[in-house]
DRENRO-766183 format. One record per atom (N, C-alpha, C): x, y, z; atom name; residue number from 1; chain. Coordinates in steps of 0.2 Angstrom, whole numbers, plus 5000, padded with zeros to 4 digits. Layout:
BEGIN
{xx=X; yy=Y; zz=Z; ropa=CA; kolza=NUM; figu=A}
...
This chain:
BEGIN
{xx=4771; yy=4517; zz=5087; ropa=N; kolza=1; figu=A}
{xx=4777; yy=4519; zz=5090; ropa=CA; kolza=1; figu=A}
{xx=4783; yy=4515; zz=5088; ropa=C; kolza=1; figu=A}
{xx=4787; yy=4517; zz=5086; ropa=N; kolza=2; figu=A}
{xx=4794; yy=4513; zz=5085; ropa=CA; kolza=2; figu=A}
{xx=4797; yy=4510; zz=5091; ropa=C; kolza=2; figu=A}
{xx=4800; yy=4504; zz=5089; ropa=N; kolza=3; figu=A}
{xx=4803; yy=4500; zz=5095; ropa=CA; kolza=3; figu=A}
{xx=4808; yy=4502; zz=5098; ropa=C; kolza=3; figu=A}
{xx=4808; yy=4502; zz=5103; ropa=N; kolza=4; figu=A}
{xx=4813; yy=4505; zz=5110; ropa=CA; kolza=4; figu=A}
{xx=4820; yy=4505; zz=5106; ropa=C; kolza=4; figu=A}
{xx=4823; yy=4511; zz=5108; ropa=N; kolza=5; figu=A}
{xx=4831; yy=4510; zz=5104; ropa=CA; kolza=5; figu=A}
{xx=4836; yy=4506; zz=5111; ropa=C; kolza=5; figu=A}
{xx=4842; yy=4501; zz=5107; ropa=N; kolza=6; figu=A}
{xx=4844; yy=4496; zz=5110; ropa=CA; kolza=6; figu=A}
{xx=4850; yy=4500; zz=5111; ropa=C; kolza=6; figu=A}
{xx=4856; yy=4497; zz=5115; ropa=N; kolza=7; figu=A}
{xx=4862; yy=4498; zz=5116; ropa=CA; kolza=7; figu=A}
{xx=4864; yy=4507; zz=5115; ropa=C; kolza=7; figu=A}
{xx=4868; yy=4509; zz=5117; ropa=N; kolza=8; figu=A}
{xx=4872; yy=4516; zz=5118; ropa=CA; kolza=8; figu=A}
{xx=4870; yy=4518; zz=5112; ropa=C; kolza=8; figu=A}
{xx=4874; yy=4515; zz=5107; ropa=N; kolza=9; figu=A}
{xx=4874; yy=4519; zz=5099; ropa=CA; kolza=9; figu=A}
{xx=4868; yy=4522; zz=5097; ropa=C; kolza=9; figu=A}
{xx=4862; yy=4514; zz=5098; ropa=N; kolza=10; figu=A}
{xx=4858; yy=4516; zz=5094; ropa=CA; kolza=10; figu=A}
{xx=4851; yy=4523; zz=5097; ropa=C; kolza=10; figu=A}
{xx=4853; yy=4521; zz=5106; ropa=N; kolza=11; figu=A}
{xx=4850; yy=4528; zz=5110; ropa=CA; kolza=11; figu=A}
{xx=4854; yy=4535; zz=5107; ropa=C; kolza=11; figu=A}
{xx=4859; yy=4534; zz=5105; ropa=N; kolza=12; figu=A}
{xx=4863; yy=4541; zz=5102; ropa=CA; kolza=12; figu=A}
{xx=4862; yy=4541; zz=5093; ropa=C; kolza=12; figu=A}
{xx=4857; yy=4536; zz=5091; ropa=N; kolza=13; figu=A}
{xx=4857; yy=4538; zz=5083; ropa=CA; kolza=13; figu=A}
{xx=4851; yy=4540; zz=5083; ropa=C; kolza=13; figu=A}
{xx=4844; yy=4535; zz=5090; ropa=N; kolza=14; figu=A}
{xx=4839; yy=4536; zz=5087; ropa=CA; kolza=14; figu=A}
{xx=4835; yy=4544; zz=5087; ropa=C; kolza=14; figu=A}
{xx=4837; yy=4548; zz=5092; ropa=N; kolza=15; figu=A}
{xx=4835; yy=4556; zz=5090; ropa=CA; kolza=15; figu=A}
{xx=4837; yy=4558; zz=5084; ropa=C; kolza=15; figu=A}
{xx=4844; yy=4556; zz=5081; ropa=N; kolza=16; figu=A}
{xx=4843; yy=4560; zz=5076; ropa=CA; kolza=16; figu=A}
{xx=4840; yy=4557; zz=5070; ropa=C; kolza=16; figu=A}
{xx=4839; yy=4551; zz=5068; ropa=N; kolza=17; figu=A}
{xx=4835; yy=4550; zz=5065; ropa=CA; kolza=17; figu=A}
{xx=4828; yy=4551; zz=5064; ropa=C; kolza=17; figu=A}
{xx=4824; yy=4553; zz=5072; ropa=N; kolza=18; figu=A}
{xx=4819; yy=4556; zz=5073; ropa=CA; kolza=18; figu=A}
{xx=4819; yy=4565; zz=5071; ropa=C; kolza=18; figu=A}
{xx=4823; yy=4569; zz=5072; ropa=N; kolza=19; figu=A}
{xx=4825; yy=4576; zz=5071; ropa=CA; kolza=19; figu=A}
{xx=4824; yy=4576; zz=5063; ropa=C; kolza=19; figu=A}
{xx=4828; yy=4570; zz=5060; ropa=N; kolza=20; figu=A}
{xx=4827; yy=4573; zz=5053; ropa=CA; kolza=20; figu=A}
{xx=4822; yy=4573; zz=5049; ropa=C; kolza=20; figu=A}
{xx=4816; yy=4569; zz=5052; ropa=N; kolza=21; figu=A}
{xx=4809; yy=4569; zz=5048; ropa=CA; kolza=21; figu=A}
{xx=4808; yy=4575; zz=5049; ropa=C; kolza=21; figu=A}
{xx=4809; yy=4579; zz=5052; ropa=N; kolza=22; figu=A}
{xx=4805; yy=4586; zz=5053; ropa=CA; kolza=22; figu=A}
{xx=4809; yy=4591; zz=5051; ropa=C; kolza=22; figu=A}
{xx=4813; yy=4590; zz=5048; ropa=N; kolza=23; figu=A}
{xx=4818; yy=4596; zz=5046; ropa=CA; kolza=23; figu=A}
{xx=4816; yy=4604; zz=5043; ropa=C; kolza=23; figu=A}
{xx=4812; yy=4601; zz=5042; ropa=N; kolza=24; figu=A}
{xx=4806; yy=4605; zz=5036; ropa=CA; kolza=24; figu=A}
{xx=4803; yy=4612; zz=5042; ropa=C; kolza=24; figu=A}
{xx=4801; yy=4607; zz=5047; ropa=N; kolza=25; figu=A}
{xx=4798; yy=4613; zz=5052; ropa=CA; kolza=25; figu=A}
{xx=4800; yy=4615; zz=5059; ropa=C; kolza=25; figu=A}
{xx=4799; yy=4620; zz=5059; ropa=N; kolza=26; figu=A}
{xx=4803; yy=4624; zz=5065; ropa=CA; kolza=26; figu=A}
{xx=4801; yy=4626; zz=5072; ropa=C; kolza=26; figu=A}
{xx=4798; yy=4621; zz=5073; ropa=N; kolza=27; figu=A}
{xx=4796; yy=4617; zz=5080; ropa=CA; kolza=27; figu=A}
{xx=4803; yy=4615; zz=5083; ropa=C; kolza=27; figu=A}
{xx=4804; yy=4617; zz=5089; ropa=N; kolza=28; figu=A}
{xx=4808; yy=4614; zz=5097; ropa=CA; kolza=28; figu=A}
{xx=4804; yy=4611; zz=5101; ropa=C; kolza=28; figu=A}
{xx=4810; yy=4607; zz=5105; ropa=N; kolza=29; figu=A}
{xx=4805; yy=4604; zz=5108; ropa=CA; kolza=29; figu=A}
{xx=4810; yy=4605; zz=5114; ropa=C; kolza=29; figu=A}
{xx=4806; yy=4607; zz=5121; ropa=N; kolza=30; figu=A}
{xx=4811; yy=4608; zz=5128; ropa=CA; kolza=30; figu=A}
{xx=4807; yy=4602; zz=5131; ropa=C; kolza=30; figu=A}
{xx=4812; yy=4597; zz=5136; ropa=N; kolza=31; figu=A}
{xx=4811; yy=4593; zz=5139; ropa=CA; kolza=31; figu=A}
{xx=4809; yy=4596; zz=5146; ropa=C; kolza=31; figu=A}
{xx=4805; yy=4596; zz=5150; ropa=N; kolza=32; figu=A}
{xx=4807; yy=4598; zz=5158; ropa=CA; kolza=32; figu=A}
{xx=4804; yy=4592; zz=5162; ropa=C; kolza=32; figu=A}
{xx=4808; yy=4590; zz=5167; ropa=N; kolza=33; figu=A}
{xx=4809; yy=4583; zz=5170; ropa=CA; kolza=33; figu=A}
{xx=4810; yy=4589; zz=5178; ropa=C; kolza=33; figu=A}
{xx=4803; yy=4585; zz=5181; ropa=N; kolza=34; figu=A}
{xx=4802; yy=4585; zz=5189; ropa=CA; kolza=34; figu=A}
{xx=4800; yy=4580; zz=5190; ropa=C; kolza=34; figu=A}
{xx=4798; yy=4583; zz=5199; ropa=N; kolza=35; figu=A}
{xx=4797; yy=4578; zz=5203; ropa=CA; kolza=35; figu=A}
{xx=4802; yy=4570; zz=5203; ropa=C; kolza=35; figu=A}
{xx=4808; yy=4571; zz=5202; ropa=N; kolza=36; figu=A}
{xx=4814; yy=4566; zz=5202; ropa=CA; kolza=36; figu=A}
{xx=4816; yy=4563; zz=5209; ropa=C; kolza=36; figu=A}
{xx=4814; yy=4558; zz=5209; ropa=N; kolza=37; figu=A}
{xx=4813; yy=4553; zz=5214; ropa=CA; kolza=37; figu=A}
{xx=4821; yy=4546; zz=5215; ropa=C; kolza=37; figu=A}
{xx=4827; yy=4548; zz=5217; ropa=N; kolza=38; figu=A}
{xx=4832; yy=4542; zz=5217; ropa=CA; kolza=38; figu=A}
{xx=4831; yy=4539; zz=5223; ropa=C; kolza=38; figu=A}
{xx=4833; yy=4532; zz=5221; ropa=N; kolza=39; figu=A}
{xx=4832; yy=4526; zz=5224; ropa=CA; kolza=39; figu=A}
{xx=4839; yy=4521; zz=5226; ropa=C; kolza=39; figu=A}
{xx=4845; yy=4524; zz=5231; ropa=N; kolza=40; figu=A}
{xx=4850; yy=4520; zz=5231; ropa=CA; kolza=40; figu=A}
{xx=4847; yy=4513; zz=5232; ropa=C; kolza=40; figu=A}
{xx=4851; yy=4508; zz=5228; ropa=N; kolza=41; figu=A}
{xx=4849; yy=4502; zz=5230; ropa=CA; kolza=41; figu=A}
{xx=4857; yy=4496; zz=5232; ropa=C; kolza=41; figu=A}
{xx=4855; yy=4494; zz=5235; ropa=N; kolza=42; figu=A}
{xx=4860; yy=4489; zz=5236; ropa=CA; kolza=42; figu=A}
{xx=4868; yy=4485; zz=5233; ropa=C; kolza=42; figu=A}
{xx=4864; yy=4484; zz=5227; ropa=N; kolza=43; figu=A}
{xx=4869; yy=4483; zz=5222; ropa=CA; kolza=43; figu=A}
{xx=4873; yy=4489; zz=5220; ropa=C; kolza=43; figu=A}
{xx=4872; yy=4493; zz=5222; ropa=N; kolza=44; figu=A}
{xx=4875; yy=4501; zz=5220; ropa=CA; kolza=44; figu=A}
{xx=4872; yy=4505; zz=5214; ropa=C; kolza=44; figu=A}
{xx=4864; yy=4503; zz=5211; ropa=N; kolza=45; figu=A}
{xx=4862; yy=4505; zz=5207; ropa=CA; kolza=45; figu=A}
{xx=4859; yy=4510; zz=5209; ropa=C; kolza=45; figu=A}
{xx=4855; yy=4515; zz=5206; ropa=N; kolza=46; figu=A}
{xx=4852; yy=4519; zz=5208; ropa=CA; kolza=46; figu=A}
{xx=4844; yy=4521; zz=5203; ropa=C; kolza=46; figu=A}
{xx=4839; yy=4517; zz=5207; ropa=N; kolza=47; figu=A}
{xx=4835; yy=4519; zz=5202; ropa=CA; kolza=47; figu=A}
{xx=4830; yy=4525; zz=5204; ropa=C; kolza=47; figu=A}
{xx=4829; yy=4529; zz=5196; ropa=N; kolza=48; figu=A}
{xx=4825; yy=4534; zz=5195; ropa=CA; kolza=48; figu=A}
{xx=4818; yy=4535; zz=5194; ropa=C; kolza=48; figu=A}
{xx=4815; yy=4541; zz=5196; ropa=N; kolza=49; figu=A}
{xx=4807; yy=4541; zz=5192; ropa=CA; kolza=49; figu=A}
{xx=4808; yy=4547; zz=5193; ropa=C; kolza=49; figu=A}
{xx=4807; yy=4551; zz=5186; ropa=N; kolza=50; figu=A}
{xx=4804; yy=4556; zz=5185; ropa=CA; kolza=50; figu=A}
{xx=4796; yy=4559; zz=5180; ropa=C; kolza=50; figu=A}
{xx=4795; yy=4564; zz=5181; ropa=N; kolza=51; figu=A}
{xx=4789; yy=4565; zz=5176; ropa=CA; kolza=51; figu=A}
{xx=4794; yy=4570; zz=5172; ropa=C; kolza=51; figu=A}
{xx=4793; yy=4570; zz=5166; ropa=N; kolza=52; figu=A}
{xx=4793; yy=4573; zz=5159; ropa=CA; kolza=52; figu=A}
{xx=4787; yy=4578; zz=5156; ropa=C; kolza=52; figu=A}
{xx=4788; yy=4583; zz=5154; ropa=N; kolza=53; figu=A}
{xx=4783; yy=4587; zz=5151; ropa=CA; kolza=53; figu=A}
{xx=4789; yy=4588; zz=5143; ropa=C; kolza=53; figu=A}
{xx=4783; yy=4587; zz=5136; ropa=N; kolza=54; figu=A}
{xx=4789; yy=4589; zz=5132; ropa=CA; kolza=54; figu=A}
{xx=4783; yy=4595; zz=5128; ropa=C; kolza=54; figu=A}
{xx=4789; yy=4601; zz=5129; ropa=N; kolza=55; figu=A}
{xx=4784; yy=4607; zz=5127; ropa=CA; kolza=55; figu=A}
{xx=4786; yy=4607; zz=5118; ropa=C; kolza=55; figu=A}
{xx=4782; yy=4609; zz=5116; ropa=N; kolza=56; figu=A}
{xx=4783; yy=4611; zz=5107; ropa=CA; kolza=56; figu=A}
{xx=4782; yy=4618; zz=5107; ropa=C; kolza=56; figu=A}
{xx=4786; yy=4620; zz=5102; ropa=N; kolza=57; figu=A}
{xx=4786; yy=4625; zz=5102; ropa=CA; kolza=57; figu=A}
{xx=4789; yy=4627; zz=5096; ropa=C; kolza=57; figu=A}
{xx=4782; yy=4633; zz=5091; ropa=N; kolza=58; figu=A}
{xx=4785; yy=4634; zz=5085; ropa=CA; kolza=58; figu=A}
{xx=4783; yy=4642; zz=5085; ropa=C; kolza=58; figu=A}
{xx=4790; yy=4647; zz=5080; ropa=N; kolza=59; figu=A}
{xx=4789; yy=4654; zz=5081; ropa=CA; kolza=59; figu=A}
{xx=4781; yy=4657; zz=5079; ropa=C; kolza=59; figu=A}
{xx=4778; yy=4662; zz=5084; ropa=N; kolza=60; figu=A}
{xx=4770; yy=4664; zz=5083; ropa=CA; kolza=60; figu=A}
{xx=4767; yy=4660; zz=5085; ropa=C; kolza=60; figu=A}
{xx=4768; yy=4654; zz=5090; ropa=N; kolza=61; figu=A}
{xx=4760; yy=4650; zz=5092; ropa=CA; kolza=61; figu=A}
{xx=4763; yy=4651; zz=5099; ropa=C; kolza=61; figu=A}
{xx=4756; yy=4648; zz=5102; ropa=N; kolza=62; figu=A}
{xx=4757; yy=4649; zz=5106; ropa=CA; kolza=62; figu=A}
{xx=4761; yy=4640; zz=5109; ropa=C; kolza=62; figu=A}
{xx=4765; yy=4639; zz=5116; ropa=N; kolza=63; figu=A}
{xx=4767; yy=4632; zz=5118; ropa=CA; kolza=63; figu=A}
{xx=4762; yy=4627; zz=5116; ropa=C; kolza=63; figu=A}
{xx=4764; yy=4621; zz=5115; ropa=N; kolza=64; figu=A}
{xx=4758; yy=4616; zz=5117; ropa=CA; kolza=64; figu=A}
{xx=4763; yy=4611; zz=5120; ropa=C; kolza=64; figu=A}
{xx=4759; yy=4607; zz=5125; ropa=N; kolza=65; figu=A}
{xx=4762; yy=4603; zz=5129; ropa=CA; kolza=65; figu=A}
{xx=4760; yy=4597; zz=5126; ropa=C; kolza=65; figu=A}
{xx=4767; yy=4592; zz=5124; ropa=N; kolza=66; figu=A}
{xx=4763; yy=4585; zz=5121; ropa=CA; kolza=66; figu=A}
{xx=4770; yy=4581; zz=5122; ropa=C; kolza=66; figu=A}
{xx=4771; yy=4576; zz=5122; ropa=N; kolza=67; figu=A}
{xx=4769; yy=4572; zz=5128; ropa=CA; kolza=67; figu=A}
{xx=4770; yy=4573; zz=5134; ropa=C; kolza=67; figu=A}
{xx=4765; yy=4570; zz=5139; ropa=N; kolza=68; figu=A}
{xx=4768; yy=4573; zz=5146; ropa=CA; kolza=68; figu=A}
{xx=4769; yy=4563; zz=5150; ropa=C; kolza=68; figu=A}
{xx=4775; yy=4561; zz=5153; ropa=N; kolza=69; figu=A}
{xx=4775; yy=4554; zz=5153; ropa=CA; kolza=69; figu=A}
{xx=4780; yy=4553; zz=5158; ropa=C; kolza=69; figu=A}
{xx=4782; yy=4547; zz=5162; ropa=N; kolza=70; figu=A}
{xx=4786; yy=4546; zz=5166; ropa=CA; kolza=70; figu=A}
{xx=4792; yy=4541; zz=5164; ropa=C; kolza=70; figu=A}
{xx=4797; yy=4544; zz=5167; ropa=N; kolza=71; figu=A}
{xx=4802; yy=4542; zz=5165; ropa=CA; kolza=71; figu=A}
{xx=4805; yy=4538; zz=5171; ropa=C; kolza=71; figu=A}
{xx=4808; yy=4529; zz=5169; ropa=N; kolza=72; figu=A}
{xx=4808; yy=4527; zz=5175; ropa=CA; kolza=72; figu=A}
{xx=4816; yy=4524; zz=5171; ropa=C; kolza=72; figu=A}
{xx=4820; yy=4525; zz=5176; ropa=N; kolza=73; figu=A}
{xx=4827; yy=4523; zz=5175; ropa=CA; kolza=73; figu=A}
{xx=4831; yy=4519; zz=5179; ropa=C; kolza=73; figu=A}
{xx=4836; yy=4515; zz=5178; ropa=N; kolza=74; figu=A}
{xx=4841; yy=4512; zz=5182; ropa=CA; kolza=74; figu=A}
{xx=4847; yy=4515; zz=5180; ropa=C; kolza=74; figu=A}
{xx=4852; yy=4517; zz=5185; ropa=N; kolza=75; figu=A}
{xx=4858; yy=4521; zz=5184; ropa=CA; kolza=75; figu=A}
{xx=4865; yy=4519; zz=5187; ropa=C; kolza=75; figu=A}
{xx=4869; yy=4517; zz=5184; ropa=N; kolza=76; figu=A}
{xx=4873; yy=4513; zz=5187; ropa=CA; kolza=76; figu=A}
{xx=4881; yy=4517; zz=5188; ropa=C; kolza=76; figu=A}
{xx=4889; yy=4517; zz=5190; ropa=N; kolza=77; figu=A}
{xx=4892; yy=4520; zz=5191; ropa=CA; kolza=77; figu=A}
{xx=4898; yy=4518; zz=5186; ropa=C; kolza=77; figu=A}
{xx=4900; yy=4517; zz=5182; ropa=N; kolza=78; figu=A}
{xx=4906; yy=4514; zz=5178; ropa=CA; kolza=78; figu=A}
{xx=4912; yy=4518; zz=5177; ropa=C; kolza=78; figu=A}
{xx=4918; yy=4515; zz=5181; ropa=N; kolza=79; figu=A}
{xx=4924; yy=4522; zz=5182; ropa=CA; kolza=79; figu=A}
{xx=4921; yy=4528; zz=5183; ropa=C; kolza=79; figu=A}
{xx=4917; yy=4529; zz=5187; ropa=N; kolza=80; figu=A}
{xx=4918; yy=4535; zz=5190; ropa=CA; kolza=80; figu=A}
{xx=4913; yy=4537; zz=5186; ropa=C; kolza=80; figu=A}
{xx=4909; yy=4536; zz=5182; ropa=N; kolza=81; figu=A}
{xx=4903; yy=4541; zz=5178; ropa=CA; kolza=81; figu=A}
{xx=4897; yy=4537; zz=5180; ropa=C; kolza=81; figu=A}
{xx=4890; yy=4543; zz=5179; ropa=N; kolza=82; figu=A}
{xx=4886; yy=4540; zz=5181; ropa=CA; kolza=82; figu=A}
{xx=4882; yy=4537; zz=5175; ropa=C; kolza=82; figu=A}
{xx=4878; yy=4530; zz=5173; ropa=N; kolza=83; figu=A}
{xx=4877; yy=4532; zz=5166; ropa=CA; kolza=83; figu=A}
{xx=4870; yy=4526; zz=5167; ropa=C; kolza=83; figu=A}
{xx=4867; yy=4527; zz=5161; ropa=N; kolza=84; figu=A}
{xx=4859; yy=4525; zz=5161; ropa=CA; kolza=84; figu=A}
{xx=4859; yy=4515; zz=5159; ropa=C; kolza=84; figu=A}
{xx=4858; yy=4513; zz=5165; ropa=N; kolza=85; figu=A}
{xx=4859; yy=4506; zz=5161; ropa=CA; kolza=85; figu=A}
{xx=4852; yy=4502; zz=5156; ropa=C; kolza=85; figu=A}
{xx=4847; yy=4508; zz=5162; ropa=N; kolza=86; figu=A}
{xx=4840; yy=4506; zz=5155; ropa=CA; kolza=86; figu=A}
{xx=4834; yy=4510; zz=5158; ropa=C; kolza=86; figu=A}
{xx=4833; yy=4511; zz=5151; ropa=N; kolza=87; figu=A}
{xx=4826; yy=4516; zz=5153; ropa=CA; kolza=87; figu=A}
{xx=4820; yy=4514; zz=5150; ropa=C; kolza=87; figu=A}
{xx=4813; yy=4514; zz=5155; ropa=N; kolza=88; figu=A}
{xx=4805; yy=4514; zz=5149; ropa=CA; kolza=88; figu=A}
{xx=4803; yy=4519; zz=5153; ropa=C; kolza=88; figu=A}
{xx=4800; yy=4522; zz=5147; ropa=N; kolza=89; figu=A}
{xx=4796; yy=4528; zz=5148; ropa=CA; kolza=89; figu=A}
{xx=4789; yy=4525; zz=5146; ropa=C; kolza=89; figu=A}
{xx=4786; yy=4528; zz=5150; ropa=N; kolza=90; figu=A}
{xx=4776; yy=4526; zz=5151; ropa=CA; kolza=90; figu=A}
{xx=4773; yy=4533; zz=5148; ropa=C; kolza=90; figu=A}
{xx=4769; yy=4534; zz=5143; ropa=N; kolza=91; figu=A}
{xx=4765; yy=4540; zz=5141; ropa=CA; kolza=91; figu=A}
{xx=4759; yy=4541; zz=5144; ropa=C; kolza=91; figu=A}
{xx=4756; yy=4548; zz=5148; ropa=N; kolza=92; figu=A}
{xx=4750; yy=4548; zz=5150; ropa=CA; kolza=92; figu=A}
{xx=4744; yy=4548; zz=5144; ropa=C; kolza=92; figu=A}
């Protein structure tokens, strides 16, 4: 596993640096996020749990379902927007 991407930018470059290794094949991937669980807290953060299922999906096959894993967050409000101040994800 590659190490956790750090700050804004690098959460916004490491997908695509991930996308590009596979350019070649034409595999999608649909994220679906249930079961979301918020937790106003005190401080005014707002922590998350949800589960993730990440479907793949390549033309003529059938879906396969890989990873399926929970997603735990802290969400916080900065002028008016809501935004993610840190996430770990745990793999089943």
């Amino acid at each position: 596993m590659p190490p956790p991407a750090r700050t804004r930018a690098g959460i916004v470059s490491d997908p695509v640096g991930f996308h590009k290794r596979f350019e070649a094949d034409p595999m999608q991937r649909r994220h679906w996020y249930n079961m979301i669980n918020l937790q106003p807290q005190d401080d005014g953060t707002i922590v998350s749990t949800a589960y993730c299922l990440v479907v793949k999906i390549r033309p003529g096959q059938q879906p396969e379902i890989a990873p399926s894993c929970v997603v735990h967050d802290v969400l916080v409000r900065i002028d008016g927007n809501l935004l993610t101040r840190s996430r770990r994800v745990t793999y089943d």
